[in-house]
C-alpha positions as CSV (number, residue, x, y, z in Angstrom):
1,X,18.8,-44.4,15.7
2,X,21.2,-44.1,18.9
3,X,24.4,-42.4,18.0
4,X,27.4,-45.4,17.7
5,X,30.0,-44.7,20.8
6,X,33.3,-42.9,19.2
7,X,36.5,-44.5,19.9
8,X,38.4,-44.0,22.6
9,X,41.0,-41.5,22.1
10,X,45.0,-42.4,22.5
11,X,46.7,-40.4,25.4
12,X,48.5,-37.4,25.5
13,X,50.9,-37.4,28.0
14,X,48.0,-35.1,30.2
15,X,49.2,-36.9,33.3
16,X,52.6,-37.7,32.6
17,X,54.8,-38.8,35.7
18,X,52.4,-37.8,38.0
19,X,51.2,-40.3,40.8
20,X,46.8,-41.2,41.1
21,X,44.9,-43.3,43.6
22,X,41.8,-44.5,42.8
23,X,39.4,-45.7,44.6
24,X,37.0,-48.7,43.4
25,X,38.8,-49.7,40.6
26,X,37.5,-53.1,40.2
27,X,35.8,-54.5,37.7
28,X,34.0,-52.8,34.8
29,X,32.8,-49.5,36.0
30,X,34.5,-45.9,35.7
31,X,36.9,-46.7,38.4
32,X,38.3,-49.3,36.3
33,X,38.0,-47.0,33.2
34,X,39.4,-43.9,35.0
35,X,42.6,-46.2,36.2
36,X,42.8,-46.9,32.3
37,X,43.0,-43.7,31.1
38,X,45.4,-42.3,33.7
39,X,48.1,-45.0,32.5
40,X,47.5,-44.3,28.9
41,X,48.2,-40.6,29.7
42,X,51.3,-41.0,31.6
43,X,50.3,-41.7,35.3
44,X,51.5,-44.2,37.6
45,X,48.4,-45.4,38.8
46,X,47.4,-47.2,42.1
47,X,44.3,-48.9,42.5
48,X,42.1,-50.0,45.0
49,X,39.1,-51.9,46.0
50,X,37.6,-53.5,48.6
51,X,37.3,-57.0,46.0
52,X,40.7,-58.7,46.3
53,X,40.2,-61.3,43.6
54,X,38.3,-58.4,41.4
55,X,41.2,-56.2,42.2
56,X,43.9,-58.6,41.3
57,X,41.8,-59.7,37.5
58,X,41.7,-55.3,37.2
59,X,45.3,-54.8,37.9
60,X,46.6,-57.6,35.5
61,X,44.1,-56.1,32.9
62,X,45.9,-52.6,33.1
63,X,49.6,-54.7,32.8
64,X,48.1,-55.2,29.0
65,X,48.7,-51.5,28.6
66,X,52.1,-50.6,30.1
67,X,53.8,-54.0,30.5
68,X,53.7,-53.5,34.5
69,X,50.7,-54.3,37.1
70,X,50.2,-51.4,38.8
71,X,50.3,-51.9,42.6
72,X,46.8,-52.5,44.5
73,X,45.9,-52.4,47.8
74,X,42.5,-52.9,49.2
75,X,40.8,-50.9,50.8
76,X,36.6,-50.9,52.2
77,X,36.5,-47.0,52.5
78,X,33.5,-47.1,54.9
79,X,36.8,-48.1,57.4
80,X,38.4,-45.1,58.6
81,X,41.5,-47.5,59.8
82,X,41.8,-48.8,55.6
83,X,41.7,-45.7,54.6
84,X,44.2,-44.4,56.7
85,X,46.1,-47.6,55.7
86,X,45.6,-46.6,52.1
87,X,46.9,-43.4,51.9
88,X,50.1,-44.1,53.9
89,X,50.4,-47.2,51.4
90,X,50.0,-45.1,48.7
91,X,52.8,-42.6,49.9
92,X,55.1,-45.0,50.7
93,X,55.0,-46.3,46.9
94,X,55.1,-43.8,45.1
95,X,56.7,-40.9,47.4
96,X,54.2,-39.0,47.3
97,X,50.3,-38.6,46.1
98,X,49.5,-36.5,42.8
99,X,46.0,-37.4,42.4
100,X,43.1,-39.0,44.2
101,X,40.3,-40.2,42.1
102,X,37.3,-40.3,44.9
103,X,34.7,-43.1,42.5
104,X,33.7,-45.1,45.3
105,X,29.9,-45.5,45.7
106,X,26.9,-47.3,46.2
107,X,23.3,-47.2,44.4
108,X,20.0,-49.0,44.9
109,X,16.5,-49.2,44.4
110,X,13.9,-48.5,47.1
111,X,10.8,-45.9,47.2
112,X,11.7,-43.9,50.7
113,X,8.2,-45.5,52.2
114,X,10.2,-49.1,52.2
115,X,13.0,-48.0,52.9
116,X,15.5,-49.2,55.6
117,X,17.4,-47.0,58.1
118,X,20.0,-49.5,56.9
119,X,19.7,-48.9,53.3
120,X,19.9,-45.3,53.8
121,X,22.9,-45.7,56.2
122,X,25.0,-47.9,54.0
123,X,24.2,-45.7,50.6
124,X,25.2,-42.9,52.4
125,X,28.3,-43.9,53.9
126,X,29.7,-45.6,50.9
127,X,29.2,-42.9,48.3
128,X,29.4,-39.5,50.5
129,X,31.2,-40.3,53.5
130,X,34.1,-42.0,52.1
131,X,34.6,-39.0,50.2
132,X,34.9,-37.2,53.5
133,X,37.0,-39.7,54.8
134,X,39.5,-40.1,52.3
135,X,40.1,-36.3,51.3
136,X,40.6,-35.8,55.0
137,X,43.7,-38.5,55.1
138,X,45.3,-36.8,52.1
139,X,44.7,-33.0,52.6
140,X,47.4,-32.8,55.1
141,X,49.7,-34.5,52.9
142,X,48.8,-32.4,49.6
143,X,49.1,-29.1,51.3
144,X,52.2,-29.7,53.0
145,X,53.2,-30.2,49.3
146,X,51.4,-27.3,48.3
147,X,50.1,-29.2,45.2
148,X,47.4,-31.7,44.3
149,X,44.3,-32.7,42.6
150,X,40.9,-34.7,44.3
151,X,38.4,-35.1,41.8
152,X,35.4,-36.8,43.4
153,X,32.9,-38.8,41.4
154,X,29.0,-37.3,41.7
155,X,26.0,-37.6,39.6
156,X,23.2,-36.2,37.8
157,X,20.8,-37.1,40.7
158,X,22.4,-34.6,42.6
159,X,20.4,-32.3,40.4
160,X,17.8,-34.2,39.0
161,X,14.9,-36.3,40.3
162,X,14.4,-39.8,40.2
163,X,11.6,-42.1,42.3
164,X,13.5,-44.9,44.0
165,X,16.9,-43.2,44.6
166,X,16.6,-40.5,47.3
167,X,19.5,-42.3,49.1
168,X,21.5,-42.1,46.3
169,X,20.7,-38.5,45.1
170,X,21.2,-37.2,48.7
171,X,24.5,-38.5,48.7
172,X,25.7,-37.7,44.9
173,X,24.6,-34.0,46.2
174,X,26.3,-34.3,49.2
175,X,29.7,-34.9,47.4
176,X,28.8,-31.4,45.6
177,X,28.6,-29.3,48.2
178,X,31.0,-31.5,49.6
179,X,33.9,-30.5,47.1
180,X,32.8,-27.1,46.5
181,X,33.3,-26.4,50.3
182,X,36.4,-28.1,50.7
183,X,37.7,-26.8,47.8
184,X,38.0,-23.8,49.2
185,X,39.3,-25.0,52.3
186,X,42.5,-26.6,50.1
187,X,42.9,-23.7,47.7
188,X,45.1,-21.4,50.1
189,X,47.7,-24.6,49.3
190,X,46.9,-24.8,45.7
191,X,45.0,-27.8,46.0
192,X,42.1,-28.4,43.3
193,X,39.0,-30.6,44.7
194,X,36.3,-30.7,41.8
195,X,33.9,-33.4,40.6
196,X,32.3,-34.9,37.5
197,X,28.7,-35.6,37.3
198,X,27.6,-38.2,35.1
199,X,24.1,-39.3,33.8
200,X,24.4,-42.8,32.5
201,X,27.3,-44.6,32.1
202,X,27.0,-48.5,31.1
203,X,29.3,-51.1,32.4
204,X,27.8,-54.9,33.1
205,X,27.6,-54.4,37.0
206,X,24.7,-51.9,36.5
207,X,23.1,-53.7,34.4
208,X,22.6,-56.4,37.5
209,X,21.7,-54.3,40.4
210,X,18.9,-52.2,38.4
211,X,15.2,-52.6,37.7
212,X,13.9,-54.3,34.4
213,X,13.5,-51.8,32.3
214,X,14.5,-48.5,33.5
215,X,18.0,-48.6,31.6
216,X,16.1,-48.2,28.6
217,X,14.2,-45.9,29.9
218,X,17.3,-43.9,31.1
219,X,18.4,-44.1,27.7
220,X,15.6,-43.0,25.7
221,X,16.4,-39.8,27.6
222,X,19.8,-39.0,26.2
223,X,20.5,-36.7,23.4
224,X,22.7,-39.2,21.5
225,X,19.9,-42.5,22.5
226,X,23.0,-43.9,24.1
227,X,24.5,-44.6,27.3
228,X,27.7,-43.4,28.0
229,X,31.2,-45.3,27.7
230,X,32.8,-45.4,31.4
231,X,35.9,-43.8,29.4
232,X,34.2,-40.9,28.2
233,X,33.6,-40.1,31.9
234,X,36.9,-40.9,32.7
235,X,38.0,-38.3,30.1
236,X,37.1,-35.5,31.7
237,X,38.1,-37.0,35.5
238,X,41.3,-37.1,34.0
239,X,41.4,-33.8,32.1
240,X,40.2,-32.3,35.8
241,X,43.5,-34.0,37.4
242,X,45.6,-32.5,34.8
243,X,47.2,-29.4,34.8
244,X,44.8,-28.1,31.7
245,X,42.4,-27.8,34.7
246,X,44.8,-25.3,36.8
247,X,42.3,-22.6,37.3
248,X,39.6,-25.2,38.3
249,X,38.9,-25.6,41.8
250,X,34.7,-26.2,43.5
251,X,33.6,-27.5,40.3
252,X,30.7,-30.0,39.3
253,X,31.1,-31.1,35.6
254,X,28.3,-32.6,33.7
255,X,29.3,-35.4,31.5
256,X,25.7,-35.9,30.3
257,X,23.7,-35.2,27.0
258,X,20.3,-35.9,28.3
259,X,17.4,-33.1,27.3
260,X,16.6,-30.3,28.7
């Protein structure tokens, strides 16, 4: 029998007063969950997504929690001109940028035989070089401040092999070596730049975008015969934005139970 999901712990106060972007926020996913979790620990939280009517429902969701909508601006992070726009929007709100959850990305199916110079392309750009693009527009700012946190959003399949998503791993790899180089880069400042990698976390948009039956075959392979909840990822995203994680910098975090 699969393990039931704990509940979701109340917050602490790990992010008290401090300021957090995050990207993708819309919908159901970790973004969403992330922006959650940041607010119940003390944050003020903006959120983005390239959905406008998505990131309007997501924002009035999050007004259930501390009586205010927290301010949105969208933002397609394959654009290097949003981005920019982001950022600078982001500063302008809040004084200054804390945090900057990286989640965007973008999965698929397709054996590397069929697959598109498109498909690669797109997968690429969405999930590894907005990363790039987006912890470029706020390094500057960060290490003028000489403080800040970027934790980026990776994956399993940066590790582990998987027929159909070769796209999608080479990106979710990319992010690691991605943070652990420029984490070195930003450290002079006091900058952090780490990531979480996740093995399966269940929100309704996966669900739609992937093959009959390889969830369940996804989950058969966890310890606890369970996906995970997108909070329990967002738990240790926002533990690795908090100052518990000072002496963190470069890191990849498993959130994953899956056997060895």
């Amino acid at each position: 029998m699969p393990s039931p999901p704990p509940i979701a712990p109340f917050g602490h106060g790990l992010l008290k007063d401090k300021t957090v972007v995050v990207t993708a926020a819309a919908g159901t996913g970790i973004g969403f969950a992330v922006a959650k979790r940041c607010l119940e620990e003390g944050a003020v939280v903006l959120i983005s997504d390239q959905h406008d009517r998505r990131l309007v429902e997501a924002s009035e969701t999050l007004a259930k929690i501390n009586g205010k909508a927290p301010p949105t601006l969208r933002c397609d992070v394959t654009d290097e001109g949003q981005v920019q726009a982001l950022i600078a929007g982001a500063i302008r709100e809040f004084g200054h940028i804390d945090v900057l959850i990286n989640n965007a990305g973008l999965g698929g199916f397709a054996p590397v035989v069929e697959m598109r110079d498109e498909q690669w392309s797109k997968v690429l750009d969405v999930t590894l070089t907005s990363v790039f693009r987006m912890t470029r527009a706020v390094l500057p700012h960060m290490i003028e401040r000489r403080s800040g946190a970027i934790v980026n959003n990776a994956s399993v399949l940066g590790w582990r092999a998987q027929k159909g998503q070769a796209h999608y791993a080479a990106a979710k790899a990319g992010v690691m070596a991605f943070t652990r180089c420029v984490a070195l880069e930003a450290a002079e400042a006091g900058v952090r730049v780490n990531a979480v990698s996740p093995s399966l976390a269940m929100h309704e948009f996966l669900s739609k975008v992937t093959p009959d039956g390889l969830l369940e075959e996804l989950v058969s392979r966890e310890a606890f015969g369970r996906a995970a909840e997108p909070w329990e990822i967002a738990n240790v995203m926002v533990f690795l934005a908090s100052d518990y994680a000072s002496y963190m910098t470069g890191e990849v975090v498993a959130v994953s139970n899956q056997h060895a």
